[in-house]
Predicted model as a PDB file, atoms N, CA, C, CB and O in Angstrom, pLDDT in the B-factor column:
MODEL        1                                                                  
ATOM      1  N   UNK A   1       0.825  -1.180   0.000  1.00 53.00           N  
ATOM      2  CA  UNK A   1       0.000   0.000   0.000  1.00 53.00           C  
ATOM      3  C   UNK A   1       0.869   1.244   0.000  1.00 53.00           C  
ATOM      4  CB  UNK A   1      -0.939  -0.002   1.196  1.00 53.00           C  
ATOM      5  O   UNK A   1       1.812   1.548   0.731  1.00 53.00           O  
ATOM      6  N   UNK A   2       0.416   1.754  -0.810  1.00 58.00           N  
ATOM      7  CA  UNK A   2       1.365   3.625  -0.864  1.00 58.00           C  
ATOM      8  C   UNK A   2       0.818   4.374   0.324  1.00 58.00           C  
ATOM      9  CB  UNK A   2       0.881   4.921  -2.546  1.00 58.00           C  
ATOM     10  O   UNK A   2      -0.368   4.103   0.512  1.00 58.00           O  
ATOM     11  N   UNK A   3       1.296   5.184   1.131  1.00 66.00           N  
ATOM     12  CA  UNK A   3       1.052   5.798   1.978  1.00 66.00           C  
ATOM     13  C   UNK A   3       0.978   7.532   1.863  1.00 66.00           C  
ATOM     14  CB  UNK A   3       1.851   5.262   2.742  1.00 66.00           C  
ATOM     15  O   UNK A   3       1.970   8.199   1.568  1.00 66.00           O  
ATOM     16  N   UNK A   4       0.163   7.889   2.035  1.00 65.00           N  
ATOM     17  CA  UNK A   4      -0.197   9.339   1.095  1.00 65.00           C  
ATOM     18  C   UNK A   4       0.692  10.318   2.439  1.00 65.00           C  
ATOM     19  CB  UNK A   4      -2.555   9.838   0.792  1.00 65.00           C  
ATOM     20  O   UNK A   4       0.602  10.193   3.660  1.00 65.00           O  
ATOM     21  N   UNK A   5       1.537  11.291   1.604  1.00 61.00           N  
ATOM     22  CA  UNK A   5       1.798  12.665   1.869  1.00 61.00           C  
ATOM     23  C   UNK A   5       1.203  13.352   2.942  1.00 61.00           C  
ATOM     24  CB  UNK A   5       1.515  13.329   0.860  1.00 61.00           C  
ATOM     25  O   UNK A   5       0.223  13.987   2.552  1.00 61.00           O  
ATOM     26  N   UNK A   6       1.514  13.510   4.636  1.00 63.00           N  
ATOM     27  CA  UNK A   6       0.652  14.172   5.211  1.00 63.00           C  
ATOM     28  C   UNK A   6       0.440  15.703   4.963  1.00 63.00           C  
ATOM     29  CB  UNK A   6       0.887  13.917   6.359  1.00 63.00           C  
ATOM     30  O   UNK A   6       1.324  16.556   5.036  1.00 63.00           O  
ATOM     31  N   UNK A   7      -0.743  15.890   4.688  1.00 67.00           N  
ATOM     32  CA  UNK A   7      -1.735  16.902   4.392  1.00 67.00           C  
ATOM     33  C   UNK A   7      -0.812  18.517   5.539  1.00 67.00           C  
ATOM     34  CB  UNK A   7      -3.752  16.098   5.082  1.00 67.00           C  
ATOM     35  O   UNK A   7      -0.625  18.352   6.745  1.00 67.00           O  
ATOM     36  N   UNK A   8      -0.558  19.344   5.102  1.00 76.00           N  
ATOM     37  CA  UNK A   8       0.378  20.154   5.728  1.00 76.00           C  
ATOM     38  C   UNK A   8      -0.864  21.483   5.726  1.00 76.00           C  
ATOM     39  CB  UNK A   8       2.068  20.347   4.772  1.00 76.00           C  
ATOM     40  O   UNK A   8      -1.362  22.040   4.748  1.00 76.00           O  
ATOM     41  N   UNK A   9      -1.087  21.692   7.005  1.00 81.00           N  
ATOM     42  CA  UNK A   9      -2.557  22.278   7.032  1.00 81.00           C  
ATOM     43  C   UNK A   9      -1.597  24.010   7.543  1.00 81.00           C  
ATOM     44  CB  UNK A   9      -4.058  21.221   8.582  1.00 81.00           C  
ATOM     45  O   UNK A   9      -0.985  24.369   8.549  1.00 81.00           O  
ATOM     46  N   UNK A  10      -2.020  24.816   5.885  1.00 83.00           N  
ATOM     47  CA  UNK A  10      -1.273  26.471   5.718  1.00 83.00           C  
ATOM     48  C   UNK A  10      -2.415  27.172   6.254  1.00 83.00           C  
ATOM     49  CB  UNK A  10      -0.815  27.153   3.926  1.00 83.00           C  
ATOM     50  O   UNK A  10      -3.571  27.304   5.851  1.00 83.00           O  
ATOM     51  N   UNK A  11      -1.639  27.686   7.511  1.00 85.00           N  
ATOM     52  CA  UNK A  11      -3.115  28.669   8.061  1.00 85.00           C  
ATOM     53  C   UNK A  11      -2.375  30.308   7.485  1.00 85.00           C  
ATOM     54  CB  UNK A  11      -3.498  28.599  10.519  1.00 85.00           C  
ATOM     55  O   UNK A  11      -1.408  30.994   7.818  1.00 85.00           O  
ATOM     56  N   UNK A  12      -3.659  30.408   6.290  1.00 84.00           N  
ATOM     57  CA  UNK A  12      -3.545  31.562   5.774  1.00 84.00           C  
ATOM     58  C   UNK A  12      -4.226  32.771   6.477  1.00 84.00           C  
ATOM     59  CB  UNK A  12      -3.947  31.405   4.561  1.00 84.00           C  
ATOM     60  O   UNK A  12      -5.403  32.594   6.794  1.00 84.00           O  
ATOM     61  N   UNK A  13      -3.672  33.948   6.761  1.00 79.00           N  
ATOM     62  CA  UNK A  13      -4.385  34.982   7.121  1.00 79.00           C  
ATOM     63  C   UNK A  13      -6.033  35.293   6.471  1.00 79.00           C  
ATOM     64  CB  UNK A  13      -3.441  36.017   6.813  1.00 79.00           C  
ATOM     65  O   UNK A  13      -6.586  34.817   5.479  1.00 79.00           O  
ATOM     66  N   UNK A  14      -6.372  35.995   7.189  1.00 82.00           N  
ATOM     67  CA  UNK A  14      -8.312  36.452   6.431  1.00 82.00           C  
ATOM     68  C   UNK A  14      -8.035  37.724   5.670  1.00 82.00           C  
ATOM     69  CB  UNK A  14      -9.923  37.005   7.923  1.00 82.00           C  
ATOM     70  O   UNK A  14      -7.823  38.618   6.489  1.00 82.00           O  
ATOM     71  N   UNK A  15      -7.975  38.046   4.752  1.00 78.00           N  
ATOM     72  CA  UNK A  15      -7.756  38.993   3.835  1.00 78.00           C  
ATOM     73  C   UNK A  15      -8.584  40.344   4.693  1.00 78.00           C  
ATOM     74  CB  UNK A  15      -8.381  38.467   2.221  1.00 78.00           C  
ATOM     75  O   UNK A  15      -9.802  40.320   4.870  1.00 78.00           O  
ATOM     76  N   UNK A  16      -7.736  41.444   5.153  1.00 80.00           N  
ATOM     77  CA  UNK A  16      -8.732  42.944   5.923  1.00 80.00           C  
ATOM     78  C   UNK A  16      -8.036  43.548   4.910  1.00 80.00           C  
ATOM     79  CB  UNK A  16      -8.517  43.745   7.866  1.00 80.00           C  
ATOM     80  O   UNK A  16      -7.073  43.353   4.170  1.00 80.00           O  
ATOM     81  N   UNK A  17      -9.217  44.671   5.250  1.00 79.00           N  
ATOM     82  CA  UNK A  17      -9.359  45.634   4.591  1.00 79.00           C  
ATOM     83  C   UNK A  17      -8.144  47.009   5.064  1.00 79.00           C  
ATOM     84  CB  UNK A  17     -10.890  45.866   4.756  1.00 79.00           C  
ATOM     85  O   UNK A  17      -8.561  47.793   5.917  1.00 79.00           O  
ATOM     86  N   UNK A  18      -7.045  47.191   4.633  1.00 90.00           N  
ATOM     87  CA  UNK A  18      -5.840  47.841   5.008  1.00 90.00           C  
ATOM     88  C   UNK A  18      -6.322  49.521   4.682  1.00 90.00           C  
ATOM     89  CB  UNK A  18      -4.405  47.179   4.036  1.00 90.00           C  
ATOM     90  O   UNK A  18      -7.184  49.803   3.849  1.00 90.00           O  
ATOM     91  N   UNK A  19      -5.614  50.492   5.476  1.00 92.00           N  
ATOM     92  CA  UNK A  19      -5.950  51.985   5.487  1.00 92.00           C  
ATOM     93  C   UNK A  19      -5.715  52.125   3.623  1.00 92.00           C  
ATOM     94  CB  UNK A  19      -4.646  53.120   6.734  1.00 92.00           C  
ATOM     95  O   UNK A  19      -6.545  52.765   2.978  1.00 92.00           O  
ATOM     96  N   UNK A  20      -4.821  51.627   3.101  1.00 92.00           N  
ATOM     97  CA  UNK A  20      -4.656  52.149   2.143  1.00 92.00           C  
ATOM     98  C   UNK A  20      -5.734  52.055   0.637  1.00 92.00           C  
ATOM     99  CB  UNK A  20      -3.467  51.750   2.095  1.00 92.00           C  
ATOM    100  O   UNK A  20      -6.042  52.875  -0.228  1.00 92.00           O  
ATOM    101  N   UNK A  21      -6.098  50.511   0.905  1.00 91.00           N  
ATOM    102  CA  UNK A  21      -7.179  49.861   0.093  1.00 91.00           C  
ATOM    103  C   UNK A  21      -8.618  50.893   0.638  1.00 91.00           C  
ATOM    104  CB  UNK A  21      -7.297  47.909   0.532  1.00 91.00           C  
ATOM    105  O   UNK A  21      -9.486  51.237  -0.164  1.00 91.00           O  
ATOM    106  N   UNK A  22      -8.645  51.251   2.023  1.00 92.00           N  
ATOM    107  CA  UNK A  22     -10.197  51.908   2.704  1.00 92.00           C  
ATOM    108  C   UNK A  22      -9.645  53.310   1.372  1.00 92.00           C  
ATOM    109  CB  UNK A  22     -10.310  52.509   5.291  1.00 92.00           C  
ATOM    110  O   UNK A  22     -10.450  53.482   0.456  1.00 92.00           O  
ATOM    111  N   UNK A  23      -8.546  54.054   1.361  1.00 94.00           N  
ATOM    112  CA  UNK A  23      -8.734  55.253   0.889  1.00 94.00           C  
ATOM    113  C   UNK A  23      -8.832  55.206  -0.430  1.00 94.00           C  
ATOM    114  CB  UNK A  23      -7.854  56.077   1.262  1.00 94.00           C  
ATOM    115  O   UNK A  23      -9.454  56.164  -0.890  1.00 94.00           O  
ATOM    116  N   UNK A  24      -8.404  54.363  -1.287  1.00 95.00           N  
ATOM    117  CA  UNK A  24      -8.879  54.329  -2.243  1.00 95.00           C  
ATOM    118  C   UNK A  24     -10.452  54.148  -2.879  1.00 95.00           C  
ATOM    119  CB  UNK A  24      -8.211  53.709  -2.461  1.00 95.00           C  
ATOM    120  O   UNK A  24     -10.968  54.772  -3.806  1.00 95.00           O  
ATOM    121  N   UNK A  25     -10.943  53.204  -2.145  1.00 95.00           N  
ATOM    122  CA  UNK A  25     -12.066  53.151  -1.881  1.00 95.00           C  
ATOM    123  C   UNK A  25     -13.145  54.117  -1.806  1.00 95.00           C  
ATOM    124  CB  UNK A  25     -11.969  52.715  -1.106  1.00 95.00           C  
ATOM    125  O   UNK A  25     -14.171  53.880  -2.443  1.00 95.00           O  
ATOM    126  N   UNK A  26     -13.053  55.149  -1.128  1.00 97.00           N  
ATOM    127  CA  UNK A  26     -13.323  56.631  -0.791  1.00 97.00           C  
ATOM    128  C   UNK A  26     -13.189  56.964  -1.908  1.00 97.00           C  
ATOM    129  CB  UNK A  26     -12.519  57.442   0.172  1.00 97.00           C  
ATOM    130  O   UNK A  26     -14.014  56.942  -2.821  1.00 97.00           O  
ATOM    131  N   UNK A  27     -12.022  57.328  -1.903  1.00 98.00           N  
ATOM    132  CA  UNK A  27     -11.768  58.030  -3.586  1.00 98.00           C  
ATOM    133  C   UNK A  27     -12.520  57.777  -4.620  1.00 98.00           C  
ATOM    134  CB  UNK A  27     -10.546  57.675  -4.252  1.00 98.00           C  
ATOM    135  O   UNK A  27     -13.238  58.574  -5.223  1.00 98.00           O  
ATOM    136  N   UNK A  28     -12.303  56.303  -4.895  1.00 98.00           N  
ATOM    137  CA  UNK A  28     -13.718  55.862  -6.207  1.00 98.00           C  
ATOM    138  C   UNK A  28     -14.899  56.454  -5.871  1.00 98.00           C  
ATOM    139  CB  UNK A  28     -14.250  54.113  -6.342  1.00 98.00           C  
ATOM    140  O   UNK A  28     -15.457  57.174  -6.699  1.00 98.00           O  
ATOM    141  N   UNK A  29     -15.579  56.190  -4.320  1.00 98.00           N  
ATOM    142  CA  UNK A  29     -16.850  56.809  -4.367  1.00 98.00           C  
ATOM    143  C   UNK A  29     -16.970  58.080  -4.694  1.00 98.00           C  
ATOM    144  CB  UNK A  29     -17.424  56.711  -3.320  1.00 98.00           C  
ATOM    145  O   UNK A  29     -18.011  58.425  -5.253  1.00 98.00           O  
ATOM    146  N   UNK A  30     -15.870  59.120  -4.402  1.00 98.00           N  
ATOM    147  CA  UNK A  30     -16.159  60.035  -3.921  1.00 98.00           C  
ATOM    148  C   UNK A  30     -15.994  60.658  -5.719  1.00 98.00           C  
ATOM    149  CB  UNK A  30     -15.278  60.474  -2.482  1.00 98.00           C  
ATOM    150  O   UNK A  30     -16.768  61.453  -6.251  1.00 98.00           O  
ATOM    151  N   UNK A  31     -15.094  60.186  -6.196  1.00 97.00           N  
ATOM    152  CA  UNK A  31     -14.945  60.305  -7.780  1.00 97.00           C  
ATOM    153  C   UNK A  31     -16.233  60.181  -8.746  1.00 97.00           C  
ATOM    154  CB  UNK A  31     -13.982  59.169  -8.236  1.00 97.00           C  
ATOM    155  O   UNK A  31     -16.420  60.937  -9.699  1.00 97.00           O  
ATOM    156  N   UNK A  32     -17.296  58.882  -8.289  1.00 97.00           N  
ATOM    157  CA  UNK A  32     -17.746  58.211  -9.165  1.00 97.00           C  
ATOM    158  C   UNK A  32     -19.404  59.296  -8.290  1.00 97.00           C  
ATOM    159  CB  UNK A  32     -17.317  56.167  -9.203  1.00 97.00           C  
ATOM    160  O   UNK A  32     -20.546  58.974  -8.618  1.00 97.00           O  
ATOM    161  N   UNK A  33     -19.252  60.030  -7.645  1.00 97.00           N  
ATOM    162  CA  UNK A  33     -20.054  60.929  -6.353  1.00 97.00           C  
ATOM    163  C   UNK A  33     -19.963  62.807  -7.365  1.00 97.00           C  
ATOM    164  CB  UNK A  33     -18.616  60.829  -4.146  1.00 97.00           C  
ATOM    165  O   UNK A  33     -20.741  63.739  -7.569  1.00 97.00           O  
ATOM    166  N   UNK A  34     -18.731  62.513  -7.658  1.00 96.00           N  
ATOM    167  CA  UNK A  34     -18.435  64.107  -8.448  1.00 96.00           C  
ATOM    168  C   UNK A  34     -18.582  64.045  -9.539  1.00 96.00           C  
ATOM    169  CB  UNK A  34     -17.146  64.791  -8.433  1.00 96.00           C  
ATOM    170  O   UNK A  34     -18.587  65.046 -10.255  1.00 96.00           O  
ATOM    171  N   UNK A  35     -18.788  62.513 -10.090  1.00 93.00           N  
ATOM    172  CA  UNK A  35     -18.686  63.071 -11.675  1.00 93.00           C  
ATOM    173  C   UNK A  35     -20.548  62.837 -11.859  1.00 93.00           C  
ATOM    174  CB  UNK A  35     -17.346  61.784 -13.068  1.00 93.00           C  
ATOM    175  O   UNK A  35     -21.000  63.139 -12.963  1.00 93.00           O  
ATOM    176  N   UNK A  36     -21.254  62.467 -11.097  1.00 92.00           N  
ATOM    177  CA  UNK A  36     -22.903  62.349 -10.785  1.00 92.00           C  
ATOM    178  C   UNK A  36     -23.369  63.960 -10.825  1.00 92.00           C  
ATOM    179  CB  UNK A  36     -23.299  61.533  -9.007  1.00 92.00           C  
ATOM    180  O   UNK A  36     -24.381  64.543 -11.214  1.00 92.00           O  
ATOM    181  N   UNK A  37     -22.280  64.314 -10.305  1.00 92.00           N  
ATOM    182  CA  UNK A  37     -23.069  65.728  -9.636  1.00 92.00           C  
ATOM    183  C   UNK A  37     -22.857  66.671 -10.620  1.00 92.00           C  
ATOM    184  CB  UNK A  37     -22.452  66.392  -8.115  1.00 92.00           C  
ATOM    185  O   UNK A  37     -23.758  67.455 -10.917  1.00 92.00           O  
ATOM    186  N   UNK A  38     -21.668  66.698 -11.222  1.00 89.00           N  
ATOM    187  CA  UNK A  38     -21.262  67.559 -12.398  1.00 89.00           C  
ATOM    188  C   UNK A  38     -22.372  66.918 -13.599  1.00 89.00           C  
ATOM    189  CB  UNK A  38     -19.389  67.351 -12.822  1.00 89.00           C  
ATOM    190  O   UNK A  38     -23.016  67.843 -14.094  1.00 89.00           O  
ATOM    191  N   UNK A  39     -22.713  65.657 -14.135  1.00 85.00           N  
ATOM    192  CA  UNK A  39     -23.703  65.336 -15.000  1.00 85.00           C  
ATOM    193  C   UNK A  39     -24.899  65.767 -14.777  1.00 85.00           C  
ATOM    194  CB  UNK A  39     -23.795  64.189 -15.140  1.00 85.00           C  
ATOM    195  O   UNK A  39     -25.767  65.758 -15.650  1.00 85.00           O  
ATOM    196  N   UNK A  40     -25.115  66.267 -13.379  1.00 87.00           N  
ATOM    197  CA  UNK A  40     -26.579  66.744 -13.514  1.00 87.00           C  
ATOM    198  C   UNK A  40     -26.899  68.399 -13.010  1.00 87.00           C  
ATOM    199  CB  UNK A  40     -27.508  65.665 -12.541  1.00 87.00           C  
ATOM    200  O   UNK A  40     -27.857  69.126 -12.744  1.00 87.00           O  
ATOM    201  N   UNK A  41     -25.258  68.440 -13.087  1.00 87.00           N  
ATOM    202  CA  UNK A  41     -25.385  70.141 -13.228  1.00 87.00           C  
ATOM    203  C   UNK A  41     -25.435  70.386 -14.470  1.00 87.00           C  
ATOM    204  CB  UNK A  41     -24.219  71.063 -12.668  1.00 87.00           C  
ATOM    205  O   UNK A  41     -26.136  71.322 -14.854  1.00 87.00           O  
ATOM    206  N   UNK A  42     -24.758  69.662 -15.323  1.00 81.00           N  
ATOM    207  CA  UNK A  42     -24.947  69.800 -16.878  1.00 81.00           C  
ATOM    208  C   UNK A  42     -26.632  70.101 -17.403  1.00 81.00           C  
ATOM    209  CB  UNK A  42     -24.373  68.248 -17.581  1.00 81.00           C  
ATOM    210  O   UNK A  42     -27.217  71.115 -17.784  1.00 81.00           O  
ATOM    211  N   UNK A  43     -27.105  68.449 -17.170  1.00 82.00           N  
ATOM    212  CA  UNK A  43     -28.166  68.888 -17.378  1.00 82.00           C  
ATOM    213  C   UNK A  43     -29.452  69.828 -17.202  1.00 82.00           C  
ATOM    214  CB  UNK A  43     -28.233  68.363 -17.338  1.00 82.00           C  
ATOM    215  O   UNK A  43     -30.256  70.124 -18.086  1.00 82.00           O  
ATOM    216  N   UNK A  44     -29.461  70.221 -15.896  1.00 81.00           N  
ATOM    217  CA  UNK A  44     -29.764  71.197 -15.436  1.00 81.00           C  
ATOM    218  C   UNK A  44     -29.170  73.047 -16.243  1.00 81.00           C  
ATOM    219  CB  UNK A  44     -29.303  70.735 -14.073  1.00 81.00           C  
ATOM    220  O   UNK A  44     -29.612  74.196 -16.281  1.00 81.00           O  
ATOM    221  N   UNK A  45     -28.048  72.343 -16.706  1.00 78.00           N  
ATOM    222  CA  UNK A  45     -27.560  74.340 -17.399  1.00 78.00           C  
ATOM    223  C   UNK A  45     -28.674  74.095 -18.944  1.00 78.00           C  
ATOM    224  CB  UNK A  45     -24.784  74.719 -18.184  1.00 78.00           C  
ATOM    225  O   UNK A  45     -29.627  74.749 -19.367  1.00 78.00           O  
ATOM    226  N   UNK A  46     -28.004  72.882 -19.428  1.00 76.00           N  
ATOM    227  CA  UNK A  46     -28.225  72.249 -20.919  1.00 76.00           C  
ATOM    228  C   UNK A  46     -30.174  72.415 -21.371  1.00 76.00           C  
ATOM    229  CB  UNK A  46     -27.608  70.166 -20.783  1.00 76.00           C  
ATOM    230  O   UNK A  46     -30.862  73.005 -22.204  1.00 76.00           O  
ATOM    231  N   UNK A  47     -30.328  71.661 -20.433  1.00 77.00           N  
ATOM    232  CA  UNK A  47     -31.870  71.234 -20.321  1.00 77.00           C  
ATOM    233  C   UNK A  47     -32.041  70.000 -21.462  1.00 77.00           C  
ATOM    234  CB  UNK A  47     -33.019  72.697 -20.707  1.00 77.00           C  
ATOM    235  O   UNK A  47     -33.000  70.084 -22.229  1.00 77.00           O  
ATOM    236  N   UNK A  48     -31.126  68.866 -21.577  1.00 78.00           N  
ATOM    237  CA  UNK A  48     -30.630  68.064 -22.484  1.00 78.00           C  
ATOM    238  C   UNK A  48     -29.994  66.819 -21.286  1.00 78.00           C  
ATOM    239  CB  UNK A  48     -29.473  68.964 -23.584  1.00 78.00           C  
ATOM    240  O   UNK A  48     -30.210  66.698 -20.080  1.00 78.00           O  
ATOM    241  N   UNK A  49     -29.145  66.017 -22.238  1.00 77.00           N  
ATOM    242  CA  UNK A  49     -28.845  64.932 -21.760  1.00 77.00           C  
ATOM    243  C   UNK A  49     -28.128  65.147 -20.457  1.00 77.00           C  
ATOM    244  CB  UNK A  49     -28.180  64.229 -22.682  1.00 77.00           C  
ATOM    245  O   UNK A  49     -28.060  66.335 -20.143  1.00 77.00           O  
ATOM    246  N   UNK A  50     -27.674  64.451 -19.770  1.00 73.00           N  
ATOM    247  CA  UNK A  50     -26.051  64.601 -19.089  1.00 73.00           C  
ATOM    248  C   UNK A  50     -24.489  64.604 -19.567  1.00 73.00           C  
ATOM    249  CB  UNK A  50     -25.931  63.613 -18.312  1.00 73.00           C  
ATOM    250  O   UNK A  50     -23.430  64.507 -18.948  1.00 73.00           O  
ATOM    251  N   UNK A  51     -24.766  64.734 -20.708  1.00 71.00           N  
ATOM    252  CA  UNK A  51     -23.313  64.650 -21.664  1.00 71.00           C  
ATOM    253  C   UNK A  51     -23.113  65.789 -22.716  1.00 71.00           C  
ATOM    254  CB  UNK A  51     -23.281  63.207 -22.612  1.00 71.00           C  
ATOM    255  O   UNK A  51     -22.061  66.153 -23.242  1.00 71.00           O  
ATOM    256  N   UNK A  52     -24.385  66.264 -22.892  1.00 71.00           N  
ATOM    257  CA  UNK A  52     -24.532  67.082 -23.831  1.00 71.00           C  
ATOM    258  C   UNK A  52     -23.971  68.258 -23.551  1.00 71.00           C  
ATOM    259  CB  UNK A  52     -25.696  67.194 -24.148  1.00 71.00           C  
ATOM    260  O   UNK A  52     -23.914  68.618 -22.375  1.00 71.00           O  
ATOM    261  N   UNK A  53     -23.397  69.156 -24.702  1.00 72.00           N  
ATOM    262  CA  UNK A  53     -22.886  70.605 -24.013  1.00 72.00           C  
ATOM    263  C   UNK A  53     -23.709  71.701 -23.862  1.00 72.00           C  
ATOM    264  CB  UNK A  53     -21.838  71.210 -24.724  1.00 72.00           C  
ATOM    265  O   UNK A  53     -24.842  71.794 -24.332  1.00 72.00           O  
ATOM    266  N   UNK A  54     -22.988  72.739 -23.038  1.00 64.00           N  
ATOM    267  CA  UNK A  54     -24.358  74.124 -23.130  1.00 64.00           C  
ATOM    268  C   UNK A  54     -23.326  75.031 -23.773  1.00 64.00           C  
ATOM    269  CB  UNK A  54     -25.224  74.989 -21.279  1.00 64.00           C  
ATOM    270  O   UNK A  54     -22.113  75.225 -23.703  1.00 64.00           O  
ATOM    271  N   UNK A  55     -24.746  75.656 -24.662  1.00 70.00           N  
ATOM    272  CA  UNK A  55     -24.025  76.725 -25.452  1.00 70.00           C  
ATOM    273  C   UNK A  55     -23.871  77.593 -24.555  1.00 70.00           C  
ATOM    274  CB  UNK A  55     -24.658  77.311 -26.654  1.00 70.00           C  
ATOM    275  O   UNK A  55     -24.513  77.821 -23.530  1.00 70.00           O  
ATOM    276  N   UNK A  56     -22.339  78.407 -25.323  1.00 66.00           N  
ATOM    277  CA  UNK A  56     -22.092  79.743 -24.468  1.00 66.00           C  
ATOM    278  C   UNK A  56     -23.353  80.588 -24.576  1.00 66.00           C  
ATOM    279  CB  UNK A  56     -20.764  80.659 -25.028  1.00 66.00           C  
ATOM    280  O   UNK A  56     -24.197  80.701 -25.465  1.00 66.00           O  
ATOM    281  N   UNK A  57     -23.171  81.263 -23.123  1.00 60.00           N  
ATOM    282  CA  UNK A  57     -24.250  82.220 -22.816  1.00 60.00           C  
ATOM    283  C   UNK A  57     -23.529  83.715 -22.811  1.00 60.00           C  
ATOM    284  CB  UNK A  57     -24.987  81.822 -21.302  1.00 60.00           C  
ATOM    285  O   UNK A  57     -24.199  84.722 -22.579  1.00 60.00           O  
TER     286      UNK A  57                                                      
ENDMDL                                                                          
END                                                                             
């Protein structure tokens, strides 16, 4: 009979969430938060899409 390899049990850490990964994080929201707000200031100048431009006034 072959006798199998004992099983070598790797206690891996739990993956956290590090200061640097949290600020990026932020950032996307806060990015993906400003470019919302600028699209619907647009539309609001435009009276048109959120992408669309406003003519000079």
């Amino acid at each position: 009979m072959a006798t199998t390899a004992p099983a070598s049990d790797v206690k891996r850490a739990k993956p956290q969430l590090n200061v640097y990964t949290s600020l990026l994080l932020i950032a996307l929201l806060m990015g993906i938060l400003g470019a919302t707000v600028v699209a619907m200031m647009n539309m609001d100048a435009t009276g048109q899409g959120p992408f669309d431009t406003a003519s000079g006034r």
